[in-house]
C-alpha positions as CSV (number, residue, x, y, z in Angstrom):
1,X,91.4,63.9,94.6
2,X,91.9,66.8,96.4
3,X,95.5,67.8,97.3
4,X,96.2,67.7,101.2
5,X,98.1,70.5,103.6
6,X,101.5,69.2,103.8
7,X,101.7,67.9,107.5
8,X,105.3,68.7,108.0
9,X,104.8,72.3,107.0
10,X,101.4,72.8,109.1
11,X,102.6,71.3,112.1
12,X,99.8,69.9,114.4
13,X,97.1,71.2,116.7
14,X,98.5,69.5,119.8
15,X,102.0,71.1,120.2
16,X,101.2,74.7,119.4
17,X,102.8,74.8,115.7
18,X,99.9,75.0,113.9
19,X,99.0,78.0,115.9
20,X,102.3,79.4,115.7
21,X,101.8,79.3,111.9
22,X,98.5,80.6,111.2
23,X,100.1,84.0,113.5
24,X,103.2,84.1,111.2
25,X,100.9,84.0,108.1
26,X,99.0,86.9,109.3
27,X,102.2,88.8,110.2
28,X,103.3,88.3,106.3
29,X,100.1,89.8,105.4
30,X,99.7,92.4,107.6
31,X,103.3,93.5,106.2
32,X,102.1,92.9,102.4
33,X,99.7,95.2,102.9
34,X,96.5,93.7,104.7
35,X,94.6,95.5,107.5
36,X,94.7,92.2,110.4
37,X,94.0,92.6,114.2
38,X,94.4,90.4,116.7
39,X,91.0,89.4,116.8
40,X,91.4,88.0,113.4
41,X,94.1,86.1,113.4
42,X,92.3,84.3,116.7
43,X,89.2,83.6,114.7
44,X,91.7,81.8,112.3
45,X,93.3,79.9,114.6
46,X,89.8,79.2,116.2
47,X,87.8,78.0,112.7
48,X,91.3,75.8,111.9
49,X,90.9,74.3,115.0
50,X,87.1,73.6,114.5
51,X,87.4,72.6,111.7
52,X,90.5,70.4,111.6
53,X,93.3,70.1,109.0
54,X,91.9,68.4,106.1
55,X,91.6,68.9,102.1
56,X,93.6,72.0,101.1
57,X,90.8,73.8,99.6
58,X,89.0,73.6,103.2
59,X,91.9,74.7,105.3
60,X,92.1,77.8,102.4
61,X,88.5,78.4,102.8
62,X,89.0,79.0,106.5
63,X,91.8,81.0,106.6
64,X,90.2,83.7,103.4
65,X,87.0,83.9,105.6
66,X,88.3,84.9,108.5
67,X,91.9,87.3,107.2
68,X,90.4,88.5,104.3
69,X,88.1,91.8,105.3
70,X,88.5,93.7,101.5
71,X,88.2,92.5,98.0
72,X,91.0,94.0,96.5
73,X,93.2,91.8,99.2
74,X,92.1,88.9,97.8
75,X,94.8,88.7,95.0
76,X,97.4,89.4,98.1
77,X,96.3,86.3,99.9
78,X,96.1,83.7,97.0
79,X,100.0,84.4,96.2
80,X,101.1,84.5,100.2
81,X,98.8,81.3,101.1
82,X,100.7,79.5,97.8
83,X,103.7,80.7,98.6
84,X,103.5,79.8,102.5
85,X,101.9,77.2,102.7
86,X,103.6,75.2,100.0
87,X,103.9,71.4,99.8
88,X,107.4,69.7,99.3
89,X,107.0,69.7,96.0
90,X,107.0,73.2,95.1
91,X,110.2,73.2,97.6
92,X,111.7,70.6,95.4
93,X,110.9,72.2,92.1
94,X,112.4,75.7,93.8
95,X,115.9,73.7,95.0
96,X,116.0,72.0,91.2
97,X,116.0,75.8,89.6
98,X,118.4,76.9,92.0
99,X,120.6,74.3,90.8
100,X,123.7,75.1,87.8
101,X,121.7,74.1,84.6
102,X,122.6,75.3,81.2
103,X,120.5,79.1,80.5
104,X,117.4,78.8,78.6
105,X,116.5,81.7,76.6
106,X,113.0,81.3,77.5
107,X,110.6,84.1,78.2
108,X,109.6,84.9,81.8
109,X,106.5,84.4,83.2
110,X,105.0,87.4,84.3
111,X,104.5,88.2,87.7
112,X,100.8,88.0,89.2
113,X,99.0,90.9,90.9
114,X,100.3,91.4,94.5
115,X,103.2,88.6,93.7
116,X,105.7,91.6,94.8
117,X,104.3,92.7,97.9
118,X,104.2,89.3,99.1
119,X,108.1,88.4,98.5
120,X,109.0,91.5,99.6
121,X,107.0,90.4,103.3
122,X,108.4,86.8,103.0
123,X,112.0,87.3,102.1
124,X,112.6,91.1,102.6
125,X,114.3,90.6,105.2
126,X,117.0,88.1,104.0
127,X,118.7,90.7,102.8
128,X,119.5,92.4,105.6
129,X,120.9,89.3,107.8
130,X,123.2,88.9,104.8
131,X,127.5,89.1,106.7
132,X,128.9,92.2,105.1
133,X,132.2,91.7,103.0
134,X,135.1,93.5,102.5
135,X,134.7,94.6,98.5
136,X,136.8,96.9,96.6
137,X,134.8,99.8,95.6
138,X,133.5,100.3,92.1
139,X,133.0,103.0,90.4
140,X,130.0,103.0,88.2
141,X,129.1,105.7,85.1
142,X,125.4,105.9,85.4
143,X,124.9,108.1,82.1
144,X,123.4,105.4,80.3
145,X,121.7,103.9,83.4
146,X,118.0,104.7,84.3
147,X,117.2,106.7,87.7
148,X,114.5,104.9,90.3
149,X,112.6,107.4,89.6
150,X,111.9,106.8,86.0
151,X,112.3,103.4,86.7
152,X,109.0,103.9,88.9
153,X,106.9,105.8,86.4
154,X,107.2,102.8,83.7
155,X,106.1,100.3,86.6
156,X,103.1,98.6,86.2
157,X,100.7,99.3,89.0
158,X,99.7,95.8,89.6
159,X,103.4,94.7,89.8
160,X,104.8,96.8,92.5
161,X,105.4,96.3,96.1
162,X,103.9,98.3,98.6
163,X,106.7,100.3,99.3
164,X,106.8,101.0,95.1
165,X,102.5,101.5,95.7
166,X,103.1,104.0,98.3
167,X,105.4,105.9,96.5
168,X,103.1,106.0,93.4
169,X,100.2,107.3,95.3
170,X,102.7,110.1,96.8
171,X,103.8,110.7,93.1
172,X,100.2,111.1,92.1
173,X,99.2,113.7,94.8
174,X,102.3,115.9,93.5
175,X,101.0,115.8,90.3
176,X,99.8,119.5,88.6
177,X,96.5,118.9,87.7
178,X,95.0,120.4,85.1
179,X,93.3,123.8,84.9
180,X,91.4,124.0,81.9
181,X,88.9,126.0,81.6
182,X,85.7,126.4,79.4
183,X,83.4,129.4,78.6
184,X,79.4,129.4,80.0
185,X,76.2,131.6,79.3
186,X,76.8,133.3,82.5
187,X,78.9,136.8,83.0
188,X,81.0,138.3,85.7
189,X,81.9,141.7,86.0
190,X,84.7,143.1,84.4
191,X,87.1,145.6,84.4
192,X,88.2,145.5,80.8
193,X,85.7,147.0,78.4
194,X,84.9,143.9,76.7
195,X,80.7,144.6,77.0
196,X,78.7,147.4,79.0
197,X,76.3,145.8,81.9
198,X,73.2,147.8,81.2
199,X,72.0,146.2,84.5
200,X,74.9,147.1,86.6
201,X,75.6,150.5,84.9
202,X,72.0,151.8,85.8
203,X,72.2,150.5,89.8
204,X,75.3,152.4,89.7
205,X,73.8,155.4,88.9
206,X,71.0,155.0,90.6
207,X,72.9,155.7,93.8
208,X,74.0,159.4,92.6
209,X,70.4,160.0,91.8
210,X,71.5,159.7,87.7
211,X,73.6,162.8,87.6
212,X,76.5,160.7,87.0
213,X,76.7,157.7,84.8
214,X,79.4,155.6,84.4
215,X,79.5,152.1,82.6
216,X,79.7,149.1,84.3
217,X,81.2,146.2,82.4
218,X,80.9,142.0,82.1
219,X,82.9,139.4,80.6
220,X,81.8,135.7,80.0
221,X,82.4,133.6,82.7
222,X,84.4,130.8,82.9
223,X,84.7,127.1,84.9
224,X,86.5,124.3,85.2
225,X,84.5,121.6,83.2
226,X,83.0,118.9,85.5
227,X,85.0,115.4,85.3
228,X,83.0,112.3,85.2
229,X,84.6,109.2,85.9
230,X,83.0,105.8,84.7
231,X,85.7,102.9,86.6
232,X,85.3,99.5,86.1
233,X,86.0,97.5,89.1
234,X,85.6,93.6,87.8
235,X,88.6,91.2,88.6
236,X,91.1,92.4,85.9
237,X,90.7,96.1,86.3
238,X,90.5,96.2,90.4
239,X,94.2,96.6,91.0
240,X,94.2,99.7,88.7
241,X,90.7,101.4,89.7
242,X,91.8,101.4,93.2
243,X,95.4,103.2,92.7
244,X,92.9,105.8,89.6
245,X,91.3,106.7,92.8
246,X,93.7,108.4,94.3
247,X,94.0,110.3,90.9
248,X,90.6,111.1,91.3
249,X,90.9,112.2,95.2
250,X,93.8,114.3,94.5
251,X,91.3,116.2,91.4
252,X,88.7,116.7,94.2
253,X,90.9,118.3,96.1
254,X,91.7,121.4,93.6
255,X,88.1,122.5,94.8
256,X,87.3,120.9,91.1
257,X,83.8,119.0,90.5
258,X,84.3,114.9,90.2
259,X,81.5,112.8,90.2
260,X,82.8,109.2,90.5
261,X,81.2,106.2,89.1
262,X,82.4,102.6,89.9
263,X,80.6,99.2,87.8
264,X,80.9,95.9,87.6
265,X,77.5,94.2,87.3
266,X,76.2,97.2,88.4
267,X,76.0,101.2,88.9
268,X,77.0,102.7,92.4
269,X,77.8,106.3,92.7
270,X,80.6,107.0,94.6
271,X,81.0,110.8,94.8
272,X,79.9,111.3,98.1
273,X,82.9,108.7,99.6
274,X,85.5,110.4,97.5
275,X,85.0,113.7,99.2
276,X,86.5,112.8,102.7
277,X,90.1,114.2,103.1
278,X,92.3,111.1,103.5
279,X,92.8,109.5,100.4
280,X,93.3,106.2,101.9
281,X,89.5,106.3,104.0
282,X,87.9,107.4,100.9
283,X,88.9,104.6,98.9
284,X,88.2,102.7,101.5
285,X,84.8,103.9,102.1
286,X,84.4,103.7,98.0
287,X,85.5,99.9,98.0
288,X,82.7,99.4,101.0
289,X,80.0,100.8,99.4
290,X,80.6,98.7,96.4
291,X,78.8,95.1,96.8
292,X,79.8,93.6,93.4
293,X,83.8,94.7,93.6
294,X,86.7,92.2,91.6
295,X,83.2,90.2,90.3
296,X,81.9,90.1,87.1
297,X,81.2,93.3,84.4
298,X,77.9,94.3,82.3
299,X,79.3,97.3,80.5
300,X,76.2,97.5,78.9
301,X,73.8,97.3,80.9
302,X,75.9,99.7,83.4
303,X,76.2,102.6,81.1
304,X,72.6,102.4,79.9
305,X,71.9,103.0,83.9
306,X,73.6,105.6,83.7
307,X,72.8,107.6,80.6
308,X,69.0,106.9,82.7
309,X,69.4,107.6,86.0
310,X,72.8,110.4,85.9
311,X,73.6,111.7,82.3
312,X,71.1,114.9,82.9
313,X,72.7,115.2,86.2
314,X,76.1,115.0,85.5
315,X,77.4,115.9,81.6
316,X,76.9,119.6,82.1
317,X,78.8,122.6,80.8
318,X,80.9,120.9,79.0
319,X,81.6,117.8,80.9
320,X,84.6,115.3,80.2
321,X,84.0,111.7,80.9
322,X,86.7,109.2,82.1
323,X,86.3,106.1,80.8
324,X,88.4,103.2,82.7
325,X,87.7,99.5,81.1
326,X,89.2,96.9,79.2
327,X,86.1,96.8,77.1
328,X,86.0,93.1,77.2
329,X,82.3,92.6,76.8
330,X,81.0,89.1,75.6
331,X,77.2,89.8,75.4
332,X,74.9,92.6,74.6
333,X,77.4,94.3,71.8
334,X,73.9,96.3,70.0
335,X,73.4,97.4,73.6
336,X,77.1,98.5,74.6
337,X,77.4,100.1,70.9
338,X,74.1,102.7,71.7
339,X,74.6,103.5,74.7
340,X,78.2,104.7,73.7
341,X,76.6,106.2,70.9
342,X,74.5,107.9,73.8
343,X,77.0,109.0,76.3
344,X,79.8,110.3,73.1
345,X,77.0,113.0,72.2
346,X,76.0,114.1,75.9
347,X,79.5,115.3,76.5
348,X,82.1,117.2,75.4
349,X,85.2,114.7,75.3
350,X,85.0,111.2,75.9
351,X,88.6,110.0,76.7
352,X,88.7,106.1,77.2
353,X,91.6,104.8,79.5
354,X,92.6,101.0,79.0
355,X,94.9,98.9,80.8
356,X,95.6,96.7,77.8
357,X,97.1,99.4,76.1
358,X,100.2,98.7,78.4
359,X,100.9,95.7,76.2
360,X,103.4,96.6,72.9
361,X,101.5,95.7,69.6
362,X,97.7,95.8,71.2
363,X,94.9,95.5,68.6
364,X,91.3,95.8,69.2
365,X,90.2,92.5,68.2
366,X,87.4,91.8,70.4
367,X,84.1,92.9,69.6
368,X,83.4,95.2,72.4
369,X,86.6,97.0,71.8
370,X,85.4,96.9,68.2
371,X,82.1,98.6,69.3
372,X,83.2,101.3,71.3
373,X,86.1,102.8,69.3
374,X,84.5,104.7,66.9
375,X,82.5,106.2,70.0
376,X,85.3,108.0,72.0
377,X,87.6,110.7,71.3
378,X,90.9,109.5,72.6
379,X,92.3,106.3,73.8
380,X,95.0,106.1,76.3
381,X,97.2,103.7,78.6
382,X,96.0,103.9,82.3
383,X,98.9,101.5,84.3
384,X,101.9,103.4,85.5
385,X,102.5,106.7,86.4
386,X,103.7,108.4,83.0
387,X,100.6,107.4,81.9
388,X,98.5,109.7,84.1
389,X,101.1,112.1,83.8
390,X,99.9,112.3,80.0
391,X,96.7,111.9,81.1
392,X,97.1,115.3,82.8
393,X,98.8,116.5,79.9
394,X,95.2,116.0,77.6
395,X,93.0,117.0,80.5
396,X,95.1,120.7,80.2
397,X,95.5,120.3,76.3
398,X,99.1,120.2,76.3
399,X,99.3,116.7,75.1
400,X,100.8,116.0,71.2
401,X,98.6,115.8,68.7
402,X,97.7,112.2,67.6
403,X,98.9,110.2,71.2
404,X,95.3,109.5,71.8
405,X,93.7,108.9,68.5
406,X,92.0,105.5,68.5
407,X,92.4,104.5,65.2
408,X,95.7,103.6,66.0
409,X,94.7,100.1,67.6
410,X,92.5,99.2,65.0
411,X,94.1,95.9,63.2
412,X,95.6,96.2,59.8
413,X,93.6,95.3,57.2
């Protein structure tokens, strides 16, 4: 049987504490991060009230219908509707851990996505209303101690708090991006003599009526390769395509081509979003314009769409594609291994960026890892901010040999 709202936490409809509540909940979320007006936090109240306090699961429905307005918030309001509206239980169980028990040597659990943001809006405070006390001062050596800073690049993105998020995406639009160039068909002219223009040496003359010719030169002219980004944005990659965004938003900027993709079960083009000013509306517009976003994924069947419909388009003078998945496919591995086949020889580096490299001893054990491997050209971590900083690192060339060879996940045989 279903589980019911605890009564004494909930309060009732009659003397306003239900009410009361409901606009506390939405305070906590508006503070971990969710975008809440008044109006929605009446239609909460209003669709409680409707539909009265019931099974758990109901009262839940009601409240993510009406608070929730983004996909990528729905991981925020699992943990603050558990954590809130708790039964007596879970209070119970929290009292019995608090109590002096013998240390266990157990591993910790780790934390869920958005766990962070919403402690940090439930009990952040606490600290603050703590009575000051007269302590001796201490003087601490910090040599061997590590600076916030670093502390910050090594942080998981989908385990920091959204004053640790906002910091990242300031981090990220400080980074120096790279400025690698690559050689094209075309020329420019030159001043070094490094080939005569016919062409430009017989206009010149031209104007002086040919009595006095002097060579014109050209050198071959050079670009910044377009970037092609291919971001999977199904339920266990969301939290880090949203913050890779801003990485991408920051690359637009450096008047540098980026044509974004975003897949799940299928292909939307996002470019056009990306190229608004504010980093924070164009991911918002990019999230909007995507119907299938924290759902299901079709690798696949996603890049065989776009090796259709966008490779001729895109993977031009020397293009570099982005690759951001877990590679976690369960169907279709004939299909997923051609069409990387496909999209390796239509550009000129394939670098593939995976989350699950984040975790010490990762071996690519499942078949659609297995599949795409021998397809790309470098493999890298894509969860904290050192990461992209050695991301930037390859994009320029600068980055040590072997860091990104792929090989290096394959199991031992």
């Amino acid at each position: 049987m279903a589980a019911r709202v605890d009564n004494e936490v909930l309060g009732t409809a009659g003397d306003g504490r239900l009410a009361d509540n409901i606009v506390f909940f939405a305070r906590v979320l508006r503070k971990a991060g969710l975008r809440l007006g008044p109006a929605a936090v009446a239609d909460a109240i209003e669709a409680v009230r409707v539909i009265g306090i019931g099974e758990r699961e109901v009262f839940y429905t009601a409240l993510h219908a009406t608070l929730v307005k983004r996909h990528e918030d729905a991981a925020v309001f699992d943990e603050a509707f558990r954590l809130f509206w708790r039964s007596r239980d879970l209070v119970g169980k929290m009292i019995a851990l608090m109590s002096p028990v013998v240390a266990r040597h157990e591993e910790r659990e780790k934390r869920k996505a958005g766990e962070t943001r919403v402690s940090d809006a439930l009990f952040g405070g606490r600290e603050n209303q703590k009575r000051q006390r007269d302590e001796p001062d201490i003087e601490i050596d910090s040599r061997l101690t590590a600076s916030g800073s670093e502390v910050l690049r090594r942080t998981d993105f989908a385990q920091m708090s959204a004053a640790e998020l906002a910091a990242a995406k300031r981090a990220i639009s400080r980074l120096v991006l790279p400025m690698d160039e690559v050689r094209t068909r075309r020329f420019r002219p030159s001043n070094r003599s490094v080939a005569i223009d016919a062409r430009a040496t017989m206009r010149h003359a031209m104007r002086t009526g040919g009595t006095l010719i002097l060579p014109r030169h050209r050198e071959p002219k050079t670009v910044h390769p377009p970037l092609v980004v291919l971001a999977d944005i199904s339920g266990s990659m969301s939290q880090y395509t949203r913050i890779f965004l801003h990485f991408l938003h920051a690359l637009g900027d450096s008047h540098r081509r980026v044509h974004a993709f975003l897949f799940g079960t299928r292909l939307t083009n996002v470019t056009r979003p990306m190229r608004h000013r504010d980093p924070d509306i164009a991911v918002d517009a990019c999230s909007q314009t995507v119907s299938d976003w924290s759902g299901g994924t079709r690798i696949g069947e996603t890049l065989k769409e776009f090796n259709r419909l966008w490779s001729r388009r895109v993977l031009g003078q020397g293009a570099i594609v982005l690759l951001i998945t877990d590679g976690l496919e369960r169907e279709g591995i004939d299909l997923l291994e051609s069409e990387m086949d496909r999209l390796h020889r239509s550009c000129r580096r394939l670098i593939w960026l995976n989350p699950l490299l984040r975790f010490e001893g990762f071996e690519a054990r499942a078949r659609g890892v297995r599949a795409m491997l021998p397809h790309v050209d470098e493999l890298r971590p894509v969860h904290n901010l050192e990461s992209m900083a050695d991301l930037v690192a390859a994009l320029c060339g600068a980055a040590p040999s072997g860091t990104g060879d792929p090989r290096r996940v394959l199991p031992a045989a």
